[in-house]
Biopython code that builds the backbone (N, CA, C, O; Angstrom):
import numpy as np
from Bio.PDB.StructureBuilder import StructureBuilder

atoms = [
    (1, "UNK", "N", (99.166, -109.630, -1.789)),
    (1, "UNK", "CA", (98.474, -110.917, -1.581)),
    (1, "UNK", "C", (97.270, -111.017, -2.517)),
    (1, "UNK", "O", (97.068, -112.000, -3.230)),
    (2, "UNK", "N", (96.536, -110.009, -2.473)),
    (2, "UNK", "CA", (95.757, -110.205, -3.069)),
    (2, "UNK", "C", (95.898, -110.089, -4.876)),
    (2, "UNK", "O", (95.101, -110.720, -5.570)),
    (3, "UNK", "N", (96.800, -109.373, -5.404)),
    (3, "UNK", "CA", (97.134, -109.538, -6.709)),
    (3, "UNK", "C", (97.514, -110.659, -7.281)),
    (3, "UNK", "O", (97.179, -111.097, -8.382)),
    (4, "UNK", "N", (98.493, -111.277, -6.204)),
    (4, "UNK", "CA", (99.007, -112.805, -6.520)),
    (4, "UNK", "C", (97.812, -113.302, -6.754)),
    (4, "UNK", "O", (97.564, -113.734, -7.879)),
    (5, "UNK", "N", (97.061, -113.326, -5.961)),
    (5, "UNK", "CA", (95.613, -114.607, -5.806)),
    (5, "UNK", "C", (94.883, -114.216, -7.378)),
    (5, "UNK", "O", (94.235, -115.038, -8.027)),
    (6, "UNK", "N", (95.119, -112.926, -7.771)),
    (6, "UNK", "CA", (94.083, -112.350, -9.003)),
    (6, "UNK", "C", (94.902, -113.099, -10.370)),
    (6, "UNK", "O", (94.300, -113.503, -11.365)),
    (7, "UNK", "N", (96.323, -113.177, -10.183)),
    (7, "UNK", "CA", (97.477, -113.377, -10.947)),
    (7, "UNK", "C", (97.076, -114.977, -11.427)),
    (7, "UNK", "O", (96.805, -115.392, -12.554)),
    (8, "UNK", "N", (97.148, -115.700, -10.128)),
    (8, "UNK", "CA", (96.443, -117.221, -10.087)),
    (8, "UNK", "C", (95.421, -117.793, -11.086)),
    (8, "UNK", "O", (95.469, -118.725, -11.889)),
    (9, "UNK", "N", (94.359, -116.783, -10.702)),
    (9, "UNK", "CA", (92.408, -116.840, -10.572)),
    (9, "UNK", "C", (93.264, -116.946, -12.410)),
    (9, "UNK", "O", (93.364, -118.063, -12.918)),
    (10, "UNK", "N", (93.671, -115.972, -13.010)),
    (10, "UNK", "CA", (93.951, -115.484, -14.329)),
    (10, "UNK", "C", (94.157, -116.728, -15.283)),
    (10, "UNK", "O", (93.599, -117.225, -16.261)),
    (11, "UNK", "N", (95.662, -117.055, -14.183)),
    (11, "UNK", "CA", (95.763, -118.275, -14.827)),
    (11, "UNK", "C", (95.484, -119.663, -14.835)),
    (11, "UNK", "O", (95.780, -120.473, -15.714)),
    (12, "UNK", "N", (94.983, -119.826, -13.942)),
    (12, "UNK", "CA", (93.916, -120.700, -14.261)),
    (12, "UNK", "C", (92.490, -120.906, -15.169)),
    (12, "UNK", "O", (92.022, -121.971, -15.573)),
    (13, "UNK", "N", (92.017, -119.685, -15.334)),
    (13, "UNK", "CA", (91.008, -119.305, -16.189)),
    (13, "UNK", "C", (91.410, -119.471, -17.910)),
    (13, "UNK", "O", (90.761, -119.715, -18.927)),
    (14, "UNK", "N", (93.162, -119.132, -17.521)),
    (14, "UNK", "CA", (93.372, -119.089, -19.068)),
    (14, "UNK", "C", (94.057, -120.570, -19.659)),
    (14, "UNK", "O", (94.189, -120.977, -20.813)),
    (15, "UNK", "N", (94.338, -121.031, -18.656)),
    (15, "UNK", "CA", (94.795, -122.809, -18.775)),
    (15, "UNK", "C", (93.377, -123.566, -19.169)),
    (15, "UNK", "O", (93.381, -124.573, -19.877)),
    (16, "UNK", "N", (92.266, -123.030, -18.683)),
    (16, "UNK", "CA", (91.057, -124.061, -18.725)),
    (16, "UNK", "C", (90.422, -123.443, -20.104)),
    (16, "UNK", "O", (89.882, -124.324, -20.773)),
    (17, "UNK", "N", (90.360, -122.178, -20.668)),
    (17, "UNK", "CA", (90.056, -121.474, -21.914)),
    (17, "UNK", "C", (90.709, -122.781, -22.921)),
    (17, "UNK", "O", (90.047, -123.619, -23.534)),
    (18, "UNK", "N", (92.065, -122.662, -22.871)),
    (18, "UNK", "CA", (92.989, -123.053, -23.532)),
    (18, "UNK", "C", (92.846, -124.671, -23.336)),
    (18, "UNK", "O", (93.385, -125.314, -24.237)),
    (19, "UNK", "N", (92.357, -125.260, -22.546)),
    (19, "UNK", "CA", (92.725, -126.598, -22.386)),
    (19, "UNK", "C", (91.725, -127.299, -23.334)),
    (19, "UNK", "O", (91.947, -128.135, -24.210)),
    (20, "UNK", "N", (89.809, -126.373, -22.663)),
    (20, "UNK", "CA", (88.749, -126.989, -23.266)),
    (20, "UNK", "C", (88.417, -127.360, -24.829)),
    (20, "UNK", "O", (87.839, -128.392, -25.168)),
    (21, "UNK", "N", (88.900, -126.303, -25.752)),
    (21, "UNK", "CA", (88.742, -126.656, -27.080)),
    (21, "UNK", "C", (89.684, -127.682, -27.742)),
    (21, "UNK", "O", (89.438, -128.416, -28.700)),
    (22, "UNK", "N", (91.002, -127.553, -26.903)),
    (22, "UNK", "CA", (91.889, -128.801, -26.828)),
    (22, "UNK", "C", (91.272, -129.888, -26.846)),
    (22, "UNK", "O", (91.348, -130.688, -27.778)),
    (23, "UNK", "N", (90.595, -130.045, -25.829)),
    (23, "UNK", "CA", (89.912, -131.859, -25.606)),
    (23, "UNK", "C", (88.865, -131.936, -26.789)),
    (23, "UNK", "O", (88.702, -132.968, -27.440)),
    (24, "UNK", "N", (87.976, -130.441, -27.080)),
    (24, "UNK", "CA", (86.608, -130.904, -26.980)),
    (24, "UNK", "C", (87.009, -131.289, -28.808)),
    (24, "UNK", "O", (86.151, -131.764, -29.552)),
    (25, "UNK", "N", (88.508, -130.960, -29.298)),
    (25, "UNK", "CA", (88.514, -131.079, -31.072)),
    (25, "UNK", "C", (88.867, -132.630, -30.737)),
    (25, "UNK", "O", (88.252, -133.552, -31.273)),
    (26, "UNK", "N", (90.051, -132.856, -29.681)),
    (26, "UNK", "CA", (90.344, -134.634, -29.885)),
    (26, "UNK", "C", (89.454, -135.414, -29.221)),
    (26, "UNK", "O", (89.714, -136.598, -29.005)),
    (27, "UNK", "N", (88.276, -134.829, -28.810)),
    (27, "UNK", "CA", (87.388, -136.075, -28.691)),
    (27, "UNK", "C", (86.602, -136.193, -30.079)),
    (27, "UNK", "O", (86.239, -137.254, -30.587)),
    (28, "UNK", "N", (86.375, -134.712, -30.679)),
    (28, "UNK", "CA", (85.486, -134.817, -32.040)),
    (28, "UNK", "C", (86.526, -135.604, -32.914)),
    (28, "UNK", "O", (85.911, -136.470, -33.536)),
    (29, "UNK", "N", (87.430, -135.624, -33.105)),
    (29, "UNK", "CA", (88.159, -136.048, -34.261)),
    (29, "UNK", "C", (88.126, -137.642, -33.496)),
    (29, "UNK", "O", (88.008, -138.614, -34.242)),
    (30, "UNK", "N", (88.205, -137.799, -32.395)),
    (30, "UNK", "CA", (88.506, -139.449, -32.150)),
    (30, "UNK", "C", (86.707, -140.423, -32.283)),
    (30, "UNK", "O", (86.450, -141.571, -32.642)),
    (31, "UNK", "N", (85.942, -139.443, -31.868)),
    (31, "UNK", "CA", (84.725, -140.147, -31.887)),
    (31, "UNK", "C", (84.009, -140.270, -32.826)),
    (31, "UNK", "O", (83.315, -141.282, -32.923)),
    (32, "UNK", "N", (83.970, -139.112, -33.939)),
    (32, "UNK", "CA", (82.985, -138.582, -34.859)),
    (32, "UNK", "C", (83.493, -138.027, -36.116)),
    (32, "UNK", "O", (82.852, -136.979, -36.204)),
    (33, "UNK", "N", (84.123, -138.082, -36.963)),
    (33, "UNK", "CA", (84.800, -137.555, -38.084)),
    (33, "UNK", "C", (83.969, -136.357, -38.599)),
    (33, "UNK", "O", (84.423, -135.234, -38.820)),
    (34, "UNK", "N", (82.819, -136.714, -38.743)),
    (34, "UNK", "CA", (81.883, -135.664, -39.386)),
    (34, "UNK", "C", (81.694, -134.175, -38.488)),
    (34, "UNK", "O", (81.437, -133.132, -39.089)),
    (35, "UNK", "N", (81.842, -134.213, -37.088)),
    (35, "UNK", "CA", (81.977, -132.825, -36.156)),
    (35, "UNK", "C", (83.039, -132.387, -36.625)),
    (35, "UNK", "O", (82.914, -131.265, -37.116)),
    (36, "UNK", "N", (84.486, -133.012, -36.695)),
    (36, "UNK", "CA", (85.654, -131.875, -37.056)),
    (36, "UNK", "C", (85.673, -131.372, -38.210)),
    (36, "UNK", "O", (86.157, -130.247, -38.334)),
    (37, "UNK", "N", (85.159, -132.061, -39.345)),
    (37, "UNK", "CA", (85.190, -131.582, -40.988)),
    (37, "UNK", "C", (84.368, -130.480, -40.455)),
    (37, "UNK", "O", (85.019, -129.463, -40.696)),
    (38, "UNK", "N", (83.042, -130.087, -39.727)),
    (38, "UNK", "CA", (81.969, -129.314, -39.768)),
    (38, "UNK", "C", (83.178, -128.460, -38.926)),
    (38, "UNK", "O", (82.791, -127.427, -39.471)),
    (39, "UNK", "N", (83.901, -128.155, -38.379)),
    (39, "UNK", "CA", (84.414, -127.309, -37.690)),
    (39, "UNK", "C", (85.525, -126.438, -38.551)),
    (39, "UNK", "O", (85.901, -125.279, -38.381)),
    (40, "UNK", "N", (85.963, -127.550, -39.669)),
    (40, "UNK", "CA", (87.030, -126.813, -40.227)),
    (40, "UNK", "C", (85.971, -126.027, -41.741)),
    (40, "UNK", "O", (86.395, -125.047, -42.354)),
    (41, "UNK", "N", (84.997, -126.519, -41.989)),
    (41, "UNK", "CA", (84.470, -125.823, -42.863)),
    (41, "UNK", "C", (84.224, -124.206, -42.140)),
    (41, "UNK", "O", (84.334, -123.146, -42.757)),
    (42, "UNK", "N", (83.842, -124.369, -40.579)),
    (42, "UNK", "CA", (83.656, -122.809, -40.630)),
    (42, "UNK", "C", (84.641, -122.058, -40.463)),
    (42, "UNK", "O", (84.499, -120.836, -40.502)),
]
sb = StructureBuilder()
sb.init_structure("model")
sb.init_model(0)
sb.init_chain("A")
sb.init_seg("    ")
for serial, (resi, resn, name, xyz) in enumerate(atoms, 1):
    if name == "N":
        sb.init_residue(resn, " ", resi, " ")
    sb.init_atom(name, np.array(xyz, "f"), 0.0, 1.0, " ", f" {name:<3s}", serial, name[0])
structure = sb.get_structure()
């Protein structure tokens, strides 16, 4: 029981890792052109 729940906690942690830089590039690229160029320069 309790591994399942750790198994969960995991993936959820790694869906929201994975989700956040997702949004946070298509909001830069939809709002601001100049944040994503600065992102791909580094």
């Amino acid at each position: 029981m309790r591994r399942g729940f750790g198994i969960l906690l995991a993936t959820i942690a790694l869906a929201l890792f994975g989700a956040v830089p997702i949004a946070t590039t298509s909001i830069d690229s939809g709002a601001s052109t100049p944040n994503s160029t600065e992102w791909g320069d580094r």
